[in-house]
C-alpha positions as CSV (number, residue, x, y, z in Angstrom):
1,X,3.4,151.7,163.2
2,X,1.0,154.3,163.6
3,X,1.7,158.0,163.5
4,X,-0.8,160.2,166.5
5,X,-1.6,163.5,166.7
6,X,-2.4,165.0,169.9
7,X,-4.1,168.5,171.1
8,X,-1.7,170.3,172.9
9,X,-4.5,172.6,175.0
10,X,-5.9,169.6,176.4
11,X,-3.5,166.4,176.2
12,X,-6.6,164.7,174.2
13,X,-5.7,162.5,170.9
14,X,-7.0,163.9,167.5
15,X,-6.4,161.3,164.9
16,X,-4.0,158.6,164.1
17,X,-2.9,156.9,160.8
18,X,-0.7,154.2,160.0
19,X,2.7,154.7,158.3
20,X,3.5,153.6,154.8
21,X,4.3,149.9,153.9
22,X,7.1,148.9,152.3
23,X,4.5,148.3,148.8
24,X,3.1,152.1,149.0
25,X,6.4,153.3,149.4
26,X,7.4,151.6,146.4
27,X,4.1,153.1,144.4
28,X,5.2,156.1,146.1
29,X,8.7,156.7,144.6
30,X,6.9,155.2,140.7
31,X,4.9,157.4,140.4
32,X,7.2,160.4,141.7
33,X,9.6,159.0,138.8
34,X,7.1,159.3,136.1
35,X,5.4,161.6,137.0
36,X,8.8,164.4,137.1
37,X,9.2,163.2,133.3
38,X,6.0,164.4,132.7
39,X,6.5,167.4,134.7
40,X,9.1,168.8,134.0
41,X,8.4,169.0,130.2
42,X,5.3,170.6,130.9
43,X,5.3,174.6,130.1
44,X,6.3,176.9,133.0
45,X,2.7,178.7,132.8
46,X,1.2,175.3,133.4
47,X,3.3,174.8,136.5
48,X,2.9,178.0,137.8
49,X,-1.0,178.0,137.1
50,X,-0.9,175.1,139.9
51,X,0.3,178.0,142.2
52,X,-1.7,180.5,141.7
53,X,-5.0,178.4,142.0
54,X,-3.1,177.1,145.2
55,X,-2.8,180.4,146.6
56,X,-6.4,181.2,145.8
57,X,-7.5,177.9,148.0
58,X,-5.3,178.9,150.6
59,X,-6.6,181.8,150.9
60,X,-10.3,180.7,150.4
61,X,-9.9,178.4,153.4
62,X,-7.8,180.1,155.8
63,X,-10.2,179.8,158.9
64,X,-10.5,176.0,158.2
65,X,-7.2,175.6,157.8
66,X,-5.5,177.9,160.8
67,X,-7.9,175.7,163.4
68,X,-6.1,172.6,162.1
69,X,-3.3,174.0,162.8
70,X,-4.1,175.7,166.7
71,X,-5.5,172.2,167.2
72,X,-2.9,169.7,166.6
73,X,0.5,171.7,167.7
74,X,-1.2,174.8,169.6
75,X,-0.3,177.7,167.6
76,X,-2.2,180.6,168.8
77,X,-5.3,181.2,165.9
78,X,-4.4,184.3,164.7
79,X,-0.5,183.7,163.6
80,X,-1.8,180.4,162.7
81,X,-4.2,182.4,160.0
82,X,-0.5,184.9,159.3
83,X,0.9,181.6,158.4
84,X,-1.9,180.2,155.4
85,X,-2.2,184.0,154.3
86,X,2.4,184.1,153.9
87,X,1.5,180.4,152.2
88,X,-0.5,182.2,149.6
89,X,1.8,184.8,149.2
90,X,4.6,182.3,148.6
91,X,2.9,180.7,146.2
92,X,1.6,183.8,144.4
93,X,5.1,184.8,144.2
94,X,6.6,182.1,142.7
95,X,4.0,181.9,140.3
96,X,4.7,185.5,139.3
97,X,8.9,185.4,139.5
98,X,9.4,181.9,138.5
99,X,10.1,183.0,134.7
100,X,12.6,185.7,135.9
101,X,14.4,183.7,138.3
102,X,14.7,180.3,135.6
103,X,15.9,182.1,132.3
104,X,18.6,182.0,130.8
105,X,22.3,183.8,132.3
106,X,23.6,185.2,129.6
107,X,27.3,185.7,129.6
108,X,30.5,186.7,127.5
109,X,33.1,183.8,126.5
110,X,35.7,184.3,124.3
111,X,33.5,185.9,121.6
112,X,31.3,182.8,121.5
113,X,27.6,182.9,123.2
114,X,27.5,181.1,126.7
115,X,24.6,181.3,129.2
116,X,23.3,179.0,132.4
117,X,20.3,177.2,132.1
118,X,18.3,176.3,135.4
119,X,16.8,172.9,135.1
120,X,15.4,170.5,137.4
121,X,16.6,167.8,139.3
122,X,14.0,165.1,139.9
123,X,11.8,163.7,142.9
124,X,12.9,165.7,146.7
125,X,12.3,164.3,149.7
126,X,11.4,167.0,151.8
127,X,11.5,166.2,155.6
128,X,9.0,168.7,157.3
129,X,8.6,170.0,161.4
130,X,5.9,170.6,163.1
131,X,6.2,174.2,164.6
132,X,5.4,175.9,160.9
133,X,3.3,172.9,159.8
134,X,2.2,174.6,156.9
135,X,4.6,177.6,156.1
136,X,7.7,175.7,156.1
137,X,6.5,172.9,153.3
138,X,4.8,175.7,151.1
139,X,8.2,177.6,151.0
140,X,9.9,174.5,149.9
141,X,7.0,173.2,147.8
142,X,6.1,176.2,146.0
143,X,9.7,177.1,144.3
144,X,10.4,173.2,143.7
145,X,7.4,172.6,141.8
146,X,7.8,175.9,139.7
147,X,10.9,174.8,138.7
148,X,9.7,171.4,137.2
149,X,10.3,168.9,140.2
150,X,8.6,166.6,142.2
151,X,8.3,166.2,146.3
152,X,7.6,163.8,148.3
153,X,6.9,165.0,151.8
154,X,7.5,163.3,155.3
155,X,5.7,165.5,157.1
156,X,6.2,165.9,161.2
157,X,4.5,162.8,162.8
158,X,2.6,165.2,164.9
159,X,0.7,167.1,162.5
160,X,-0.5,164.5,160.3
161,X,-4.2,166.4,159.3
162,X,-1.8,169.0,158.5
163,X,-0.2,167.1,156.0
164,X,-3.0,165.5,154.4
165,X,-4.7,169.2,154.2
166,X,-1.6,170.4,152.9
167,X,-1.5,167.2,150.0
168,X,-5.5,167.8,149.1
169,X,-4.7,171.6,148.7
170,X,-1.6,170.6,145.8
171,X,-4.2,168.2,144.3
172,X,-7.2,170.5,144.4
173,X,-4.5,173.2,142.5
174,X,-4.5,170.9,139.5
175,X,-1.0,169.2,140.7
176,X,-0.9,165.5,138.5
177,X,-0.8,162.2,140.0
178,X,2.9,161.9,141.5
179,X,4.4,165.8,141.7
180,X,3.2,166.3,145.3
181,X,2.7,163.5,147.6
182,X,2.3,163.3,151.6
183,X,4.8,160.9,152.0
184,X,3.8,159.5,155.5
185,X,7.1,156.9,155.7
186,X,8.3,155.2,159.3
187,X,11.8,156.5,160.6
188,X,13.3,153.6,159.9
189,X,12.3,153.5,156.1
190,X,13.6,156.8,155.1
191,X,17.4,155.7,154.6
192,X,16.1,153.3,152.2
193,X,14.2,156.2,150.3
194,X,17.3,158.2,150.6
195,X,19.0,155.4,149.3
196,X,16.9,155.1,146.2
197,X,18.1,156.1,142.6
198,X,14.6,157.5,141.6
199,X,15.2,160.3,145.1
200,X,18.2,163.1,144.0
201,X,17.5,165.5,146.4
202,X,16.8,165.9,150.2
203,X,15.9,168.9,151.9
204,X,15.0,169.2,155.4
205,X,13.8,171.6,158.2
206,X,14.5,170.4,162.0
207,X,17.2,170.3,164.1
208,X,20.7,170.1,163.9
209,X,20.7,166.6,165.2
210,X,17.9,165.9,162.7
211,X,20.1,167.7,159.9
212,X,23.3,165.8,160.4
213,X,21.8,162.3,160.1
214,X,19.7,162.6,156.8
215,X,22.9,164.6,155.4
216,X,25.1,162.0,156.1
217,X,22.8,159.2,154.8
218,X,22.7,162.0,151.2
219,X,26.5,161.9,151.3
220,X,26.7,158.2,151.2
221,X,24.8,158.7,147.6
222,X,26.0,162.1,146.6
223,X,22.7,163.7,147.3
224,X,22.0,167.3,147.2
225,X,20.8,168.3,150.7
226,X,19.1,171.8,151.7
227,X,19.2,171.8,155.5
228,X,17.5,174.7,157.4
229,X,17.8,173.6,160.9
230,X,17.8,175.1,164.6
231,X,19.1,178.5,165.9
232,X,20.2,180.6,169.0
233,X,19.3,184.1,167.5
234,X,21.3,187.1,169.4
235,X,19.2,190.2,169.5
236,X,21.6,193.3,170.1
237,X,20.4,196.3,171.5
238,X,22.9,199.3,171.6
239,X,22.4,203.0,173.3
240,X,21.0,204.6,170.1
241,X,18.1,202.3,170.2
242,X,14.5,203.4,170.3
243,X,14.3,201.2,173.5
244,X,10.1,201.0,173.4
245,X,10.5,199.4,169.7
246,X,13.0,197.6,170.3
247,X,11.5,196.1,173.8
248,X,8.0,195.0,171.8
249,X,9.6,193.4,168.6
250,X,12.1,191.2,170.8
251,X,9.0,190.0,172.8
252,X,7.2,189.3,169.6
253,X,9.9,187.2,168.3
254,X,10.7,185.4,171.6
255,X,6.9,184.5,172.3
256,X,5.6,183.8,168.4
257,X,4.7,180.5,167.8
258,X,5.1,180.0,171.5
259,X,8.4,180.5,171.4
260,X,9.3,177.2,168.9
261,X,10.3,179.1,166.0
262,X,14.7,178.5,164.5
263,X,14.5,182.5,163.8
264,X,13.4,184.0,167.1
265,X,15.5,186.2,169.7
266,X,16.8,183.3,171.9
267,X,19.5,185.4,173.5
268,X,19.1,189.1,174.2
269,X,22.3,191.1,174.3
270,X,21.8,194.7,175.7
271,X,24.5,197.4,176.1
272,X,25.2,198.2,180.0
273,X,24.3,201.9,179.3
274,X,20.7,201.0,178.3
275,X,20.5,197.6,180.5
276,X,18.5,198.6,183.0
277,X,16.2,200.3,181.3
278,X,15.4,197.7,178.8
279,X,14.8,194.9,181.8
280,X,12.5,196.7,183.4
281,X,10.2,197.3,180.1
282,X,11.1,193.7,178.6
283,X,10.4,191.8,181.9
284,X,7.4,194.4,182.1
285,X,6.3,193.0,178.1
286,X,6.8,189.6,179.2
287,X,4.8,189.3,181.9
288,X,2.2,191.0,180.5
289,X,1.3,188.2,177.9
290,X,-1.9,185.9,178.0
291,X,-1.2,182.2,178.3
292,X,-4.0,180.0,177.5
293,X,-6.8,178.4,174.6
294,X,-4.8,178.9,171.4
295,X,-8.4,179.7,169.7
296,X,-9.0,182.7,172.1
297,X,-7.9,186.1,170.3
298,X,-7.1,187.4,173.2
299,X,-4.3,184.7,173.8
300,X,-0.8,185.5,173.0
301,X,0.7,182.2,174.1
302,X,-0.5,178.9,173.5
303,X,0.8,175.4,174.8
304,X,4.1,173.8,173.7
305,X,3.5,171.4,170.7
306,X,4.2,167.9,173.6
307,X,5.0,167.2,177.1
308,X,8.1,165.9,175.8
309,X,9.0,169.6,174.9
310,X,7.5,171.4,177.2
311,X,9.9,168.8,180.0
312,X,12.6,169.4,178.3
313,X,12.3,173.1,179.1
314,X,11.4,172.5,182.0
315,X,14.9,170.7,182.5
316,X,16.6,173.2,180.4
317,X,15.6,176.1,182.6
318,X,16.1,174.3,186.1
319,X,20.0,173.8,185.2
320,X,20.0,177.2,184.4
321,X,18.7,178.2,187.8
322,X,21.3,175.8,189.7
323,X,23.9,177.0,188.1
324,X,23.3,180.4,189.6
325,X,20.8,182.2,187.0
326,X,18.0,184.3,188.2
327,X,14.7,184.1,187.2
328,X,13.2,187.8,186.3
329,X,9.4,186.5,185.4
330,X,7.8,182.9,184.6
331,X,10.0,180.2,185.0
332,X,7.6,177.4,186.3
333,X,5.0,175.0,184.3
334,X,1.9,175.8,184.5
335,X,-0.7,173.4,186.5
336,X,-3.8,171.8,184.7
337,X,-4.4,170.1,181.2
338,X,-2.3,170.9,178.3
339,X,1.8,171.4,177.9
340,X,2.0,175.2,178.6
341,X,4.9,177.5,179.9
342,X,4.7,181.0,180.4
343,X,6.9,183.6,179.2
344,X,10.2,183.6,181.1
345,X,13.3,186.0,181.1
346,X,16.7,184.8,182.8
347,X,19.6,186.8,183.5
348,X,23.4,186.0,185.4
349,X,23.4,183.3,182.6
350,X,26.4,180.7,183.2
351,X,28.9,179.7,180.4
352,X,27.9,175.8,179.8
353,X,24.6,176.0,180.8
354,X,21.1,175.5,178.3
355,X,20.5,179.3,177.9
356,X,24.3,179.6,177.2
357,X,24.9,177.2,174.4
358,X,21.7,175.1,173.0
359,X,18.4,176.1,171.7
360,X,15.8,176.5,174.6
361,X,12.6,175.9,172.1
362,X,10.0,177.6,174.3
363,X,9.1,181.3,175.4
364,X,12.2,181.4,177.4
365,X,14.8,185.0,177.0
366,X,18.6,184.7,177.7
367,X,19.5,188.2,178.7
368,X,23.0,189.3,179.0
369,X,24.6,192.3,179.7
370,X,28.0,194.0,177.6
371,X,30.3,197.3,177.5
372,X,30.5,198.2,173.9
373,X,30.4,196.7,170.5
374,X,33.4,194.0,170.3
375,X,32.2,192.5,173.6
376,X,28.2,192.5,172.3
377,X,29.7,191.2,168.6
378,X,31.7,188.5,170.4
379,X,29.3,187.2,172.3
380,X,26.3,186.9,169.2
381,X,29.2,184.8,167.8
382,X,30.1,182.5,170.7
383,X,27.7,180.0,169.1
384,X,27.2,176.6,167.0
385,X,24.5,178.3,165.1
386,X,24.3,181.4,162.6
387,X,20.5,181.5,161.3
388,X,19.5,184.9,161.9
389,X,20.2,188.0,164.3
390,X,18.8,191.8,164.5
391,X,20.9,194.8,165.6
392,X,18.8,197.4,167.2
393,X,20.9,200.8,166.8
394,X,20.8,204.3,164.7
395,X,24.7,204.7,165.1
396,X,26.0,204.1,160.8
397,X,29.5,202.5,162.4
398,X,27.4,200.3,164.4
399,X,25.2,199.0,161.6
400,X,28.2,198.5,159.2
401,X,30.3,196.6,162.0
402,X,27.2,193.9,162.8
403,X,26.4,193.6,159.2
404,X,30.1,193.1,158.3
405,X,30.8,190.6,161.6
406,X,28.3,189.2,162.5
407,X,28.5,185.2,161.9
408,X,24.8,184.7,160.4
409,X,22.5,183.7,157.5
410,X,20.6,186.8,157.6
411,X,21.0,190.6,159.8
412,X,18.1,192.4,160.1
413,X,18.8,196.0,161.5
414,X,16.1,198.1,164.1
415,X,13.6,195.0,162.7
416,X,12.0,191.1,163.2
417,X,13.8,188.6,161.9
418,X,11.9,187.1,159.3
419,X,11.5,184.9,156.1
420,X,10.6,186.3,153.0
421,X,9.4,185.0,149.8
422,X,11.4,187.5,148.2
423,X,14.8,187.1,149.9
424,X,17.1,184.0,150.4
425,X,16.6,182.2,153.7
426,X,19.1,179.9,155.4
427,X,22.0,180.0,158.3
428,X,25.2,178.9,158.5
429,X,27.2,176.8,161.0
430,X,25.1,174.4,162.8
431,X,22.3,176.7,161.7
432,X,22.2,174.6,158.1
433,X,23.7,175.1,154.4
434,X,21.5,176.0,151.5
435,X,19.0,178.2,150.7
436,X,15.5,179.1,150.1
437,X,12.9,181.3,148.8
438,X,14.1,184.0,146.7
439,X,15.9,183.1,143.3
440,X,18.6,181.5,145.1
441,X,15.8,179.0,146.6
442,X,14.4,178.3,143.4
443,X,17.7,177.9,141.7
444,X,18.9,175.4,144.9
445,X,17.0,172.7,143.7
446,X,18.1,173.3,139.9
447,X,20.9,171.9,137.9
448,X,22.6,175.3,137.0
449,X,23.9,173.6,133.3
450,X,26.4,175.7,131.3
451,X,26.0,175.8,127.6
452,X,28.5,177.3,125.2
453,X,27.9,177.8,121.7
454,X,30.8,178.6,119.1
């Protein structure tokens, strides 16, 4: 089988490569095993050297490295270049924090000394996407390795020079033989890897479909899972709002990456007193956006990452519109080469219909109208997912209520949602389980072993 990467813009192939055979994955999973014994004795400034000189060739390279990345899934160049810069940062990061967030817990027990020691737990198979090609496996990567493991990395089948880039970068770092490997296994081999004693870990970024398989193949083993997987983000705006902020960091989120990002604001909730008002400037923002060559800087939208996702919006938006939604702006495919969509807003959404329920993975805004709070709070909570979700108010009862209520992994208030190297990152509900980034990333992938001494 052979795994092809295609350039959205233009439809054109860019490479293909075959997948693994059942001999390299065997080679594979060897030299993962030895090479986390080696590893993970190793002193934590030798592991977290590897970062830091990985950061450096991130950054070194970024131009290179942000084409690749507008090529093969259409990323416009510019947040592709955001993306290898946060790579760098995550990796700096971890190589600076890594000590803190790994000693030793101290803690009182009947007189005697007791403490938690974080140690690691082996090879992790870490199943990648395609929309952050690179962000996403640095953010898993960087912590994992810090902490003394090992990864083997499925990456998407679509961004394949991706994943090699990604794989020479780790080598280049001074990463040994075995502790990061681009893992380029078949579908239908990865159950079997799963399966495998020398594998303890899974971790995985995609969809919820995606999520619930490889979990329940890791339950049939008792393997620890970290599953960050899709979302339907509310984005609440109330009366206090300052309506012009508000109205340009909603469009951001909707339209970055070209709308195929877990965290963005899928469904736009807006209080009735400000509704209006906000339509007019958000429709206004929408339409306003340049669709076209991911390389031009003057593009804000670039082409879905396949025609298979860009006619499933497509689909997605139609049902909408026969069930009695209204189109405010876009709405149609665009003609010519390449899998584009422009930016579209829909309103008079229809319990049961795409907008309404699933993930629309494209520039596409839900907008609904409420009364007050408990109807804008119970609506962000009529969902399967819980990733993220931003509150746009100045009203201190507000924030506290949304903070305390809302059903998500993360709140951000009058800001983007966002991951941060910093902070723990993960949803709940259909949204995933686990965490990342942050000391409770680095930790996730850690045997947290209690020792008492008398």
């Amino acid at each position: 089988m052979e795994l092809i990467s295609v350039n959205p813009a233009t439809g054109k192939e860019l490479a293909r490569r075959p997948t693994l055979s059942a001999e390299a994955i065997e080679e594979a999973l060897s030299q993962a095993d030895e090479a986390y014994r080696r590893w993970r004795r190793a002193p934590l400034a030798e592991r977290t050297a590897v970062l830091a000189q990985a950061a450096r060739l991130l950054e070194a390279d970024t131009a290179r490295l942000a084409a690749l990345m507008s090529s093969e899934m259409g990323k416009p160049f510019r947040e592709a270049a955001g993306e290898v810069k946060k790579c760098a940062w995550a990796c700096r990061h971890f190589a600076e924090n890594a000590e803190a967030y790994l000693a030793d817990q101290d803690t009182e027990s009947d007189g005697s000394r007791a403490f938690v020691r974080y140690e690691p737990l082996g090879p992790v198979l870490a199943i990648m996407p395609w929309n952050f090609p690179f962000w996403q496996v640095f953010r898993m990567a960087a912590p994992a390795l810090a902490a003394g493991n090992v990864v083997l990395c499925k990456h998407a089948p679509s961004t394949n020079r991706c994943a090699e880039a990604i794989a020479s970068i780790w080598r280049r770092a001074g990463a040994p033989v075995g502790v990061y490997q681009d893992f380029p296994a078949a579908v239908e081999d990865v159950p079997a890897v799963i399966a495998d004693r020398r594998v303890v870990a899974v971790t995985v970024t995609g969809s919820t479909r995606a999520g619930r398989a490889v979990a329940e193949l890791a339950g049939r083993h008792l393997k620890r899972t970290v599953l960050e997987l899709g979302g339907s983000d509310p984005a609440i705006v109330m009366p206090s709002a300052d309506l012009d902020r508000a109205v340009a960091t909603i469009v951001q989120s909707r339209t970055l990456n070209n709308g195929q990002s877990c965290i963005a604001a899928k469904r736009v909730i807006v209080h009735e007193a400000v509704a209006d008002a906000f339509e007019e400037r958000f429709v206004a923002a929408m339409e306003a956006l340049v669709v076209g060559d991911p390389m031009d800087e003057n593009v804000h939208v670039g082409p879905l990452a396949s025609a298979a996702a860009r006619d499933l919006l497509v689909s997605q938006v139609a049902a909408c519109v026969d069930a009695g939604a209204r189109v405010l702006c876009g709405g149609k495919r665009v003609s010519g080469p390449g899998y584009f969509y422009p930016p579209t807003v829909l309103t008079d959404i229809r319990p049961g219909t795409p907008a309404w329920g699933e993930e629309l993975f494209g520039p596409v805004a839900s907008l609904f109208r409420v009364p007050d709070l408990e109807a804008a709070i119970t609506l962000a909570n009529a969902t399967d997912y819980g990733l993220g979700a931003s509150v746009w108010t100045h009203e201190d009862a507000e924030r506290r209520a949304f903070v305390d209520r809302l059903e998500a992994g993360c709140v951000f208030v009058n800001g983007l949602v966002k991951s941060d190297p910093r902070l723990p990152f993960g949803g709940v509900k259909r949204s995933g389980w686990g965490r990342e980034l942050g000391a409770h990333g680095i930790r996730e992938l850690c045997n947290a072993k209690t020792v008492w001494i008398a």
